[in-house]
GUVEXNU-40449 format. One line per 8 residues: number of its first residue (from 1); their letters; for each residue x, y negated, z of C-alpha. Coordinates in pm, whole numbers. Last residue first. Layout:
N
NUM) A) X/Y/Z; ...
***
This chain:
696
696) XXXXXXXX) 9984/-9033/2607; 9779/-9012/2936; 9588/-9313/3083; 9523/-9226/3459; 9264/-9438/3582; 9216/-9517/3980; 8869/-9642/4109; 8854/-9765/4457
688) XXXXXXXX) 8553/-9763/4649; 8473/-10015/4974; 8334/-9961/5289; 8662/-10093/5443; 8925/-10143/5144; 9124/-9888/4967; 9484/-9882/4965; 9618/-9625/4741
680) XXXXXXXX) 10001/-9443/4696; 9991/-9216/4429; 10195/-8897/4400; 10185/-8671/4050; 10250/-8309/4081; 10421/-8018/3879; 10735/-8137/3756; 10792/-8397/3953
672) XXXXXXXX) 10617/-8813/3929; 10629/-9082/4170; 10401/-9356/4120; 10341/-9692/4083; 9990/-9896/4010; 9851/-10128/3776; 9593/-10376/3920; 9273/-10425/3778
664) XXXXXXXX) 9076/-10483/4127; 8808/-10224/4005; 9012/-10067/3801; 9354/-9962/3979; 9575/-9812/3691; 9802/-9609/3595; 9972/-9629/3231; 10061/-9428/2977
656) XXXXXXXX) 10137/-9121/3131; 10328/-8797/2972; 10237/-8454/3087; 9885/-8468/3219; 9744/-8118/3141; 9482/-8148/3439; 9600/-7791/3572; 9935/-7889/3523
648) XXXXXXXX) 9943/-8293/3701; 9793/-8161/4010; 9787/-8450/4222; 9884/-8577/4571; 9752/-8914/4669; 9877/-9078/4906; 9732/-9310/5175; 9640/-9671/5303
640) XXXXXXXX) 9302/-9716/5470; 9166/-10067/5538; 8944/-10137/5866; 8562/-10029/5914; 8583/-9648/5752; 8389/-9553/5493; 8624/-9520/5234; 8596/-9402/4898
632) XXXXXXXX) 8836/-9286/4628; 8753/-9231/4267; 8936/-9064/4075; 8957/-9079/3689; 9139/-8875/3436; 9136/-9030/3103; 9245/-8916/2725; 9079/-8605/2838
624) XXXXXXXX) 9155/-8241/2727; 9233/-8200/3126; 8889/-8284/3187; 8735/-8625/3345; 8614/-8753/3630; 8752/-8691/4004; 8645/-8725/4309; 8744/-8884/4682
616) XXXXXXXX) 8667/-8902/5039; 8901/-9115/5286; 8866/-8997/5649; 9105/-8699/5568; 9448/-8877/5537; 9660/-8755/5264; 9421/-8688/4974; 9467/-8392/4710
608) XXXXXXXX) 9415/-8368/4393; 9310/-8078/4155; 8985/-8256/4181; 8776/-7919/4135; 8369/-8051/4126; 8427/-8249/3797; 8225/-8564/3685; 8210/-8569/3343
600) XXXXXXXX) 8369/-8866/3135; 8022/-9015/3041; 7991/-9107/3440; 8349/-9255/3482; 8303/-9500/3219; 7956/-9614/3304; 8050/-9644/3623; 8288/-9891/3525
592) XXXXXXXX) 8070/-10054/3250; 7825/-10071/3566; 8048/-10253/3769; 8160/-10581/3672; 7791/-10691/3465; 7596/-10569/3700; 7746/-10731/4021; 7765/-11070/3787
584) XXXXXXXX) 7407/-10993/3773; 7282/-11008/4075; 7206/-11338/4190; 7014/-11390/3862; 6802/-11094/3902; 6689/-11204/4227; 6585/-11543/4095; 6506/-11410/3798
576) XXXXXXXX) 6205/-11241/3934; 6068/-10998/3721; 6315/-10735/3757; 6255/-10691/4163; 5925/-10616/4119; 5664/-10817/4355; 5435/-10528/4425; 5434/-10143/4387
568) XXXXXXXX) 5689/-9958/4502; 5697/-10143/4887; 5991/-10329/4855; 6045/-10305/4504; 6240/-10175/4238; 6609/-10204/4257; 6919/-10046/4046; 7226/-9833/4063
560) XXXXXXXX) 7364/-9570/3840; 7552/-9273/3984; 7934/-9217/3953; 7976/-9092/4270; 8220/-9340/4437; 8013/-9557/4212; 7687/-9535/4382; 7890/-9619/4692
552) XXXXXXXX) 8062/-9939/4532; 7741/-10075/4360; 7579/-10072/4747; 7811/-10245/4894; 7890/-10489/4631; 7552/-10540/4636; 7497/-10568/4987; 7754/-10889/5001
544) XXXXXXXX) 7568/-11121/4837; 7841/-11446/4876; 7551/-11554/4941; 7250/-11529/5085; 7004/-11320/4842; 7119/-10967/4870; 7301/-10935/5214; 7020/-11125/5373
536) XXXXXXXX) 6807/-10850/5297; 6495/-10879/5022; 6640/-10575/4854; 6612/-10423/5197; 6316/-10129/5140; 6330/-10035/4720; 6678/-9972/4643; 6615/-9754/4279
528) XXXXXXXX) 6876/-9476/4213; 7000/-9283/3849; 7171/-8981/3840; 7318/-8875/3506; 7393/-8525/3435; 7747/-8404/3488; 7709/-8145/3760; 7357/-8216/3891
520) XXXXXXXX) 7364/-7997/4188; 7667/-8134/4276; 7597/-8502/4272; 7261/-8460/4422; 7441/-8269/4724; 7679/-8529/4764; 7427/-8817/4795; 7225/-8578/5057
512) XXXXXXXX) 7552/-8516/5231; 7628/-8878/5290; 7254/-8939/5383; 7231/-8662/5641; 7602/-8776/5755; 7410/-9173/5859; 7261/-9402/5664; 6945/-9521/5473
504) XXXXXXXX) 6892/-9856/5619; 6890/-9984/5223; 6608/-9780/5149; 6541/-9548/4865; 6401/-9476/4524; 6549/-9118/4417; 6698/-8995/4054; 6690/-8778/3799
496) XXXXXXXX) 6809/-8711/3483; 6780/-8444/3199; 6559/-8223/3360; 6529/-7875/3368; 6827/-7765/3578; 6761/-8037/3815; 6404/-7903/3920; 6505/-7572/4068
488) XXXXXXXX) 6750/-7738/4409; 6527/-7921/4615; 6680/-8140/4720; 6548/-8493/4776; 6454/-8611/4372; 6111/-8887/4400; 6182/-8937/4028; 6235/-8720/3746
480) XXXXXXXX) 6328/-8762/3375; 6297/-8550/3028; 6433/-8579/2762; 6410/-8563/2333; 6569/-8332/2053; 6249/-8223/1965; 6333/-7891/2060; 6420/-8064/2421
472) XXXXXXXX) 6067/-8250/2463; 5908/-7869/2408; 6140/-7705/2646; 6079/-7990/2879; 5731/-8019/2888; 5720/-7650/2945; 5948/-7651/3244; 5776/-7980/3424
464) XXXXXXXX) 5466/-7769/3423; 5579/-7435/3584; 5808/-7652/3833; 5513/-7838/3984; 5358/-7472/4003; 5689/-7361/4177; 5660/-7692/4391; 5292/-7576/4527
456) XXXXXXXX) 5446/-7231/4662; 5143/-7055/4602; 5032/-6825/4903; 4988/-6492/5052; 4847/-6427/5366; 4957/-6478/5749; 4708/-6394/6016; 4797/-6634/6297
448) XXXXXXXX) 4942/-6849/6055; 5267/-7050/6099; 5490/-6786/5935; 5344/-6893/5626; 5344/-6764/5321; 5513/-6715/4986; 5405/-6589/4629; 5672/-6522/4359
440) XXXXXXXX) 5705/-6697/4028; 5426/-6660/3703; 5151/-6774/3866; 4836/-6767/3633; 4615/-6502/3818; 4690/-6661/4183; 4536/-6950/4050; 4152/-6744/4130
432) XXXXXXXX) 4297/-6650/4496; 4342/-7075/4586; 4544/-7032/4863; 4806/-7288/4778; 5048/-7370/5001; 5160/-7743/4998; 5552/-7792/4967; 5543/-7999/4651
424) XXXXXXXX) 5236/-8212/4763; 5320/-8504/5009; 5660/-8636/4826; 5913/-8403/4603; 5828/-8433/4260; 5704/-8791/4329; 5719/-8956/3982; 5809/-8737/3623
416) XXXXXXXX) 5907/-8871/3338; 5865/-8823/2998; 6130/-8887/2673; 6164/-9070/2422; 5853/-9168/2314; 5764/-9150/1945; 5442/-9291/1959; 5288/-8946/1919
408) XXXXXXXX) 5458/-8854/2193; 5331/-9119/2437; 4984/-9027/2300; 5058/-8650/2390; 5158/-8733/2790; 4955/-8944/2886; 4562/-8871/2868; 4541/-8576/2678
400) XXXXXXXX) 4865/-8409/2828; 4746/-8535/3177; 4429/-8361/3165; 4572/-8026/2999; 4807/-7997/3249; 4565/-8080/3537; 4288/-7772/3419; 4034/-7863/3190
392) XXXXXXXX) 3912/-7448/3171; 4139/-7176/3233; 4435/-7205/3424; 4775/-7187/3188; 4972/-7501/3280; 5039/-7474/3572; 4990/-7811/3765; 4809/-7705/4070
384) XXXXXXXX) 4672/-7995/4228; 4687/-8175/4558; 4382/-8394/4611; 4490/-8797/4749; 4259/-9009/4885; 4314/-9361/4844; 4358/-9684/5040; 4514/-10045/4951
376) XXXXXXXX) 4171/-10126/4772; 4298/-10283/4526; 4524/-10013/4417; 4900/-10001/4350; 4928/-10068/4729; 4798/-9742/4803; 4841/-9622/5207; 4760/-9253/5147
368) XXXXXXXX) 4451/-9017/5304; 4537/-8666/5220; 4334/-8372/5083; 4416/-8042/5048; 4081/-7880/4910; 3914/-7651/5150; 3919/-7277/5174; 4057/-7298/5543
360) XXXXXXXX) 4446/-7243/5466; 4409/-7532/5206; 4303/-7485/4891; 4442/-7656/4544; 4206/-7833/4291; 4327/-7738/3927; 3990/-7566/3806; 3692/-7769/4025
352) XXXXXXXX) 3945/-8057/4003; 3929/-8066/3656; 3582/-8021/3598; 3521/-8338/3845; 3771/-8559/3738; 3593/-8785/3446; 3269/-8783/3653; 3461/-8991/3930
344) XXXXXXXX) 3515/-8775/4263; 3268/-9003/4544; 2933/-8976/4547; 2913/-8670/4389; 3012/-8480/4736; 3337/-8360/4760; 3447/-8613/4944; 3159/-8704/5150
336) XXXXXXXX) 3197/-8343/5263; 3521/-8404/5413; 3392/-8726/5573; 3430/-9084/5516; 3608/-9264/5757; 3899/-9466/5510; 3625/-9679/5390; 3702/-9812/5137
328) XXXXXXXX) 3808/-9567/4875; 4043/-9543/4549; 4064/-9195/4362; 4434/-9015/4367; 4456/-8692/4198; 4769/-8487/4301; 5055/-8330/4084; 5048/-8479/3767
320) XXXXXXXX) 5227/-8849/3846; 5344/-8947/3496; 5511/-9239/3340; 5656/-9197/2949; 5983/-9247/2926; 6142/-9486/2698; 6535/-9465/2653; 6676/-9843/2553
312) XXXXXXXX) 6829/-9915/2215; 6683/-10267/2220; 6450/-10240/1919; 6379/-9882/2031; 6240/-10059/2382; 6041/-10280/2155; 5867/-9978/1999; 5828/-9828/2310
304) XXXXXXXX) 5688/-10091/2486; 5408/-10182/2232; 5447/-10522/2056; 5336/-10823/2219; 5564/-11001/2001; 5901/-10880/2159; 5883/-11097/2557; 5554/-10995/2596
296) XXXXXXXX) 5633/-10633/2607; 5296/-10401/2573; 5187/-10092/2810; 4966/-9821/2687; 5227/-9583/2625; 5345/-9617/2954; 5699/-9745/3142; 5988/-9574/3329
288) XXXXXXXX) 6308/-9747/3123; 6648/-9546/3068; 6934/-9737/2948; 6917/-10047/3111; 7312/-10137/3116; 7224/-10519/3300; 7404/-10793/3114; 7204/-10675/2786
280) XXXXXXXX) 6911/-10816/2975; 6999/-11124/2826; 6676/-11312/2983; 6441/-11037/3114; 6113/-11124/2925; 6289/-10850/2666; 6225/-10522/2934; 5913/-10544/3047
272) XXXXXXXX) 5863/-10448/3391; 5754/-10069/3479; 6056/-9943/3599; 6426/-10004/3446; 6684/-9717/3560; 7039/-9768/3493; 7329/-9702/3201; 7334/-9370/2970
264) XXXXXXXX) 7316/-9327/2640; 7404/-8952/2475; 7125/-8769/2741; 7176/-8388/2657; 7426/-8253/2954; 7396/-7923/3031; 7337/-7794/3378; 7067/-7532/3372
256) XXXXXXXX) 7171/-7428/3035; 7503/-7309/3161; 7385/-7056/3406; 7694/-6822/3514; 7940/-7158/3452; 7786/-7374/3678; 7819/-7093/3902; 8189/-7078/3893
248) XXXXXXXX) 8247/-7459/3958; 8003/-7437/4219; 8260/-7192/4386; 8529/-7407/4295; 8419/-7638/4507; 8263/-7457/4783; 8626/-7355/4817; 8897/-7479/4649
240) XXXXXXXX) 9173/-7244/4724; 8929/-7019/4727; 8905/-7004/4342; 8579/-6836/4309; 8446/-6442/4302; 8126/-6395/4149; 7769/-6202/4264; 7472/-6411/4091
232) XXXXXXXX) 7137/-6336/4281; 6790/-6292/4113; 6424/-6238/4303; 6159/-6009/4245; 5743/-5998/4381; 5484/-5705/4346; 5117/-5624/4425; 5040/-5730/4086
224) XXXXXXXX) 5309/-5863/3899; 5113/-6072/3553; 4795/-6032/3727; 4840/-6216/4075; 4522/-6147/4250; 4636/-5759/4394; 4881/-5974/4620; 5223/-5963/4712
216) XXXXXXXX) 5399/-6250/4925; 5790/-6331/4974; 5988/-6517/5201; 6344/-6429/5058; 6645/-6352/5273; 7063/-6349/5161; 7303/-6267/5399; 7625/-6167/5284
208) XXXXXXXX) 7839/-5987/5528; 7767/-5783/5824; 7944/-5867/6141; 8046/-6233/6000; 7729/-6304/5905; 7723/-6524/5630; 7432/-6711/5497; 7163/-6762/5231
200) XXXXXXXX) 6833/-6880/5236; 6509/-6830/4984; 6164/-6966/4887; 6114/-6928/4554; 6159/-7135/4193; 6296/-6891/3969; 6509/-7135/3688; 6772/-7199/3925
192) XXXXXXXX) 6844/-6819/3948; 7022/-6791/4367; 7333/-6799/4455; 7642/-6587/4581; 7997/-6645/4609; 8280/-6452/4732; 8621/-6615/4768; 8945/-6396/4763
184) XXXXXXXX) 9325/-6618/4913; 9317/-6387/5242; 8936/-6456/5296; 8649/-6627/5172; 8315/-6755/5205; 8080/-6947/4985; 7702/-6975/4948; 7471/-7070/4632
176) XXXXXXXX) 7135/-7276/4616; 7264/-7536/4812; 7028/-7648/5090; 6932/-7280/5236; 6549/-7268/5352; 6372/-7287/5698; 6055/-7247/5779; 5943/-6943/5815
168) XXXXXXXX) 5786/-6881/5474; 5725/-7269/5425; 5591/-7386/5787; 5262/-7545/5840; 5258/-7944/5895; 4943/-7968/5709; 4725/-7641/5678; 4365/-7787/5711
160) XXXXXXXX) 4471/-7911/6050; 4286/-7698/6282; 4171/-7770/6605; 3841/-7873/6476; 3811/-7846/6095; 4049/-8070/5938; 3974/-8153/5585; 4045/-8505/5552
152) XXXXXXXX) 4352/-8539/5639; 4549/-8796/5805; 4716/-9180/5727; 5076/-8965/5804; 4968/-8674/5620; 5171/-8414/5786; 5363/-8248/5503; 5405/-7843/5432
144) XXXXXXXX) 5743/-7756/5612; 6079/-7652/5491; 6330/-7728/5783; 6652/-7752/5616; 6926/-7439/5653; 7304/-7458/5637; 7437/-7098/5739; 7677/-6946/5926
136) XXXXXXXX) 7530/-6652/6166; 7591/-6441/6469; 7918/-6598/6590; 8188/-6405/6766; 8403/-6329/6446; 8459/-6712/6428; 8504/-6796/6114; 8732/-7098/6002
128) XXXXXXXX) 8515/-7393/5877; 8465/-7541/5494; 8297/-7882/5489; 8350/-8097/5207; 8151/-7960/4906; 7875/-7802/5132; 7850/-7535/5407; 8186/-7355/5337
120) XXXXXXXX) 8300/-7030/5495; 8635/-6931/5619; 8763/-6594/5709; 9138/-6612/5728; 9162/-6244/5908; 8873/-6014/5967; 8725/-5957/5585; 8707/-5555/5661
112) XXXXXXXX) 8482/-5482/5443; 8225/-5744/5280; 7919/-5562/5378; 7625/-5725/5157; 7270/-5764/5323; 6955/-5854/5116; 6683/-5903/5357; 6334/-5976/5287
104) XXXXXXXX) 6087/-6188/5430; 5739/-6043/5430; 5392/-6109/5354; 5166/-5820/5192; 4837/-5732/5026; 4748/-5404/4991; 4804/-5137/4696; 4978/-4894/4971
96) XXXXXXXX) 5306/-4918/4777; 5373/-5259/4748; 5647/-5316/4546; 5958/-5533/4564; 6210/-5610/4279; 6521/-5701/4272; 6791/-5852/4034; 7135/-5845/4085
88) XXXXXXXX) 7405/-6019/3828; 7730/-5941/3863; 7985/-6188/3772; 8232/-6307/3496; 8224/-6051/3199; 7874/-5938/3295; 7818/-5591/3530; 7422/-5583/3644
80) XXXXXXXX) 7318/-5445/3992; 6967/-5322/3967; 6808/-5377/4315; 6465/-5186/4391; 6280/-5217/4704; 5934/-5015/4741; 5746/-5105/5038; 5462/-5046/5266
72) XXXXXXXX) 5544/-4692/5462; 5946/-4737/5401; 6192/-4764/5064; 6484/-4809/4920; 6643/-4754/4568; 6935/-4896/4414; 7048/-4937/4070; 7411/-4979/3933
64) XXXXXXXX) 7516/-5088/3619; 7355/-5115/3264; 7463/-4803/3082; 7332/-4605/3349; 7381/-4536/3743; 7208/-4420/4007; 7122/-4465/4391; 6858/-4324/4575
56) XXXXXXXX) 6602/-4430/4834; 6777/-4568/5136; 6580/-4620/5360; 6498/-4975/5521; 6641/-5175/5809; 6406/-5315/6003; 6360/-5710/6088; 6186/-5852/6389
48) XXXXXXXX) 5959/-5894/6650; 5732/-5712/6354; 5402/-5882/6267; 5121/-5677/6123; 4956/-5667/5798; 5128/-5906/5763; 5436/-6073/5882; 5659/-5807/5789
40) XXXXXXXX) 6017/-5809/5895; 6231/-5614/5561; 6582/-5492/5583; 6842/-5392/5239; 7160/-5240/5254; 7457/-5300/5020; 7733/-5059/5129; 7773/-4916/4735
32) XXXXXXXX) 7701/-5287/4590; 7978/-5404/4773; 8247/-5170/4816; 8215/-5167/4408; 8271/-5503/4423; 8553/-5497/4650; 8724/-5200/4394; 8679/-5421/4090
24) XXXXXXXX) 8884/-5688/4249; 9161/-5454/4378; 9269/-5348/4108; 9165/-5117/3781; 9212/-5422/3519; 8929/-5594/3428; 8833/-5678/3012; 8445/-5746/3157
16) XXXXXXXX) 8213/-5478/2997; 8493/-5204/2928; 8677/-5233/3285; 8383/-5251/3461; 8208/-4880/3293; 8548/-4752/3364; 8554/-4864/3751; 8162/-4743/3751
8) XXXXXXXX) 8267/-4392/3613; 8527/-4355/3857; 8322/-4397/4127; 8050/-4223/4031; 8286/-3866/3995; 8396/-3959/4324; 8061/-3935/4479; 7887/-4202/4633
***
């Protein structure tokens, strides 16, 4: 770039954002200037592997920077846009031949000459030193389409109607932002939470910032024919703090994603009637899964939503809009006894011939599913595309007629939304006539001999869940999702969310899977069912031992815990007293305490610090707080004593009431200097301990 460019851009930086003419401004320009872009193409032809592309042109305007490159198929344009806390850089990819296309593309930003102190962070708790030697640091998930495990119905000899197919290539990032730092500077990058795609990011410690998106362009989709675009947020972070306050900083870059609007919060009742549970005021329902249609015998008969306003309790209405499920018998039938007449019910037929989804072979995706929630204990299940503008009686407009409006015009207070991530949401779509209404990009699938372009199920699952909720918001109402693993683009629509589970669940997957759904939530509530082991020993032999357990891990977090049942279907846990019973002193201790911690805003900076490393802890609560909470967990088999260290100026804490232990409510000593606080903890095996600072 010419010098003339350069001094423009440093100009044009200092009036948007208020920066000085340092160093800062002069890594970002580095940046963007050395930012090159590579392309592997999986159709037309497959390359071995990824080419770097020309460089077009670059240019500059009253907006930023934009970049240019090109080769035989593609056009690749990046616009690099200057705000007062990040750079925002959206692309764009064109076909230039008019042909369909499937590609991953390959956004690479040189950081310089980052050689010393490199460190990179794969989640909240794990930052490493780079080693200069290694290719890659990344933290991928396999992203595959889902083996039916009671089989498909659609297979046509060796193939399996698509099932078990890779997502792009089948692998995407698990946070949708990346960390790495160096000599006291962190970098961060991440994706737009509200542009569902399939994306991964990663350092590479000879190049820089990796980011790649599996991307398809087709003539079919009408709003971006033959194209496809992306967004990335450029900031710097705290890296002091790492991943921490890296999230921190992109919590900040897309604050409507992560505000909080629920103003009641407690746990998660489903299905059972809420007044035939005797004082169920012991419990902290807040938030109850239920259907217009449904009464509460225990309040007159009178319809569940009325009686759950009676108790102050959120009602959300109970949908499942992203597969059709019809009962069968005989779990042989055929493919084309499926679609025959013989077998869709009249009232699904036009719908399905709109909303259906197609496999890889033209067929619908179709799954066999163990049903207990039907008589027949079998089902087939059709995927469906839930956007909400296909022509005809398409699945939106189905389940708005049928659920969702009559809840509303009860007054419901909110709807909810089962299995967003369970057999459908990675399904691709090849269905050419829904390609018209997508309004994200296309994928593929590396699996394919001949890839072509597909719908990304979950970014139609999104499409629906997003208008529902900017019409239940400007009603002042909310929305709620079950069936939550991680994907990252649902959270920053709804309200809450949460994940049935078992009680065998264990092991660092499920530890960083709780963590994740803390972080990506920021101070939302997150509410869990136990579902497989709520008949355990540990939860109806005394001195019931699980729940303790379990009400100590969810609190560590500050998420809500409840039960369902074993099997979600049958023999509910909240309509047997028995269980109930045996609970409830475990209720009544511990979910004012979560509670407590959960409506004071969970923070991803702790400004603390924890002596030995095998204890994990948090903190809720700002520095304009009365409170500051930490919570301090263990997981460890014998007792753990330690100090605290904490940050009593960034959390403003200059005179202290009192300190105190909460669960065991025991006041505690400390030592106090001008700048940090020290607390000495002892926090029992597999046990949480919950520490309140009271400030004056």
């Amino acid at each position: 770039m010419k010098l003339r460019n350069v001094n423009f851009l440093i100009i044009l930086f200092i009036l948007t954002a208020g920066y000085s003419a340092n160093a800062q401004v002069d890594k970002w320009l580095n940046i963007i200037n050395q930012t090159k872009v590579a392309v592997q193409y999986f159709s037309p032809e497959k390359s071995e592997s990824f080419k770097m592309i020309h460089e077009k042109s670059t240019k500059e305007n009253t907006i930023g920077i934009i970049k240019e490159f090109s080769d035989e198929y593609l056009n690749i344009k990046l616009t690099f846009k200057k705000f007062d806390s990040h750079i925002e850089l959206f692309g764009e990819a064109l076909s230039l031949k008019k042909e369909d296309l499937c590609f991953t593309l390959k956004i690479i930003s040189p950081l310089g000459n980052m050689k010393k102190n490199v460190r990179w962070s794969y989640d909240l708790d794990s930052t490493v030193a780079v080693d200069s030697n290694s290719k890659l640091y990344s933290n991928y998930v396999d992203a595959n389409t889902v083996v039916p495990p009671d089989g498909a119905f659609n297979i046509i000899g060796k193939h399996n109607g698509g099932y078990g197919d890779k997502v792009g290539i089948g692998k995407m990032s698990f946070y949708p932002l990346a960390a790495v730092s160096s000599n006291g500077t962190g970098f961060g990058w991440g994706v737009d939470m509200g542009i569902p795609e399939v994306f991964r990011l990663a350092y590479d410690p000879a190049n820089g910032m990796i980011s790649e998106f599996d991307m398809a362009v087709s003539k079919d989709t009408k709003k971006f024919p033959y194209r496809s675009f992306f967004k990335l947020f450029l900031f710097e972070y705290n890296s002091k703090w790492d991943m921490r306050a890296a999230l921190k900083k992109y919590y900040e870059i897309q604050p409507g994603y992560f505000k909080r609007r629920v103003t009641k919060e407690g746990i998660w009742l489903p299905f059972a009637p809420l007044h035939l549970i005797k004082d169920y005021q012991d419990f902290g329902f807040a938030f109850h899964e239920t259907s217009w249609t449904s009464k509460d015998p225990g309040f007159l008969n009178e319809s569940t939503v009325n009686a759950d306003k009676q108790a102050g309790v959120f009602s959300f209405q109970y949908t499942e809009p992203w597969d059709v499920q019809i009962p069968i018998k005989d779990t042989n039938i055929t493919y084309s006894d499926l679609v025959s007449d013989t077998v869709i019910p009249q009232r699904y037929k036009e719908m399905l011939q709109n909303s259906a989804t197609l496999d890889k072979n033209n067929h619908w995706q179709a799954r066999r599913l163990q049903t207990p929630w039907f008589k027949t204990g079998w089902a087939v299940s059709i995927t469906t595309d839930a956007n909400p503008e296909i022509t005809g009686i398409n699945q939106y407009k189905f389940t708005r007629k049928n659920e969702i409006d009559p809840a509303i015009n009860l007054n419901i207070d909110g709807i909810y939304f089962d299995s967003m991530e369970w057999n459908w949401h990675n399904d691709l779509n090849y269905n050419l006539t829904q390609f018209a209404f997508a309004n994200y990009p296309l994928t593929f699938s590396a699996s394919l001999e001949k890839p072509k372009p597909a719908i990304w199920n979950y970014a139609s699952e999104y499409e629906m869940m997003r208008k529902i909720a900017n019409e239940m918001h400007l009603k002042g109402k909310l929305t709620m999702g079950n069936g939550f693993g991680w994907m990252p683009f649902a959270p920053g629509i709804l309200d809450l969310f949460g994940s049935e589970f078992s009680w065998y669940s264990e092991g660092k997957s499920y530890e960083k899977n709780l963590e994740f759904i803390r972080a990506i939530s920021y101070q939302k509530p997150i509410v869990f069912l136990l579902n497989e082991g709520l008949d355990d020993k540990v939860f109806t032999q005394p001195p019931y031992e699980g729940y303790k357990i379990y009400f100590e891990r969810m609190l560590f977090y500050g998420f809500y815990p409840s039960f369902f049942s074993t099997n979600s279907s049958n023999n509910i846990y909240w309509e047997d007293s028995t269980k109930y019973n045996q609970g409830r002193p475990f209720f009544r201790k511990y979910i004012p305490l979560i509670k407590e911690i959960s409506e004071a805003g969970w923070q991803p900076v702790s400004y603390a610090k924890i002596k030995n490393n095998n204890l994990k802890l948090e903190r809720f609560g700002d520095k304009e707080s009365k409170n500051i909470y930490f919570t301090i967990y263990n997981p460890d088999s014998k007792e753990i004593r330690s100090a605290i260290t904490i940050d009593a100026k960034n959390l403003a804490i200059n005179k202290i009431l009192n300190i105190k232990e909460l669960i065991h409510g025991k006041t505690l000593t400390y030592k106090r200097t001008s700048g940090t606080i020290e607390i000495t903890v002892y926090v029992n095996p597999k046990s949480t301990s919950l520490i309140r600072i009271n400030k004056f």
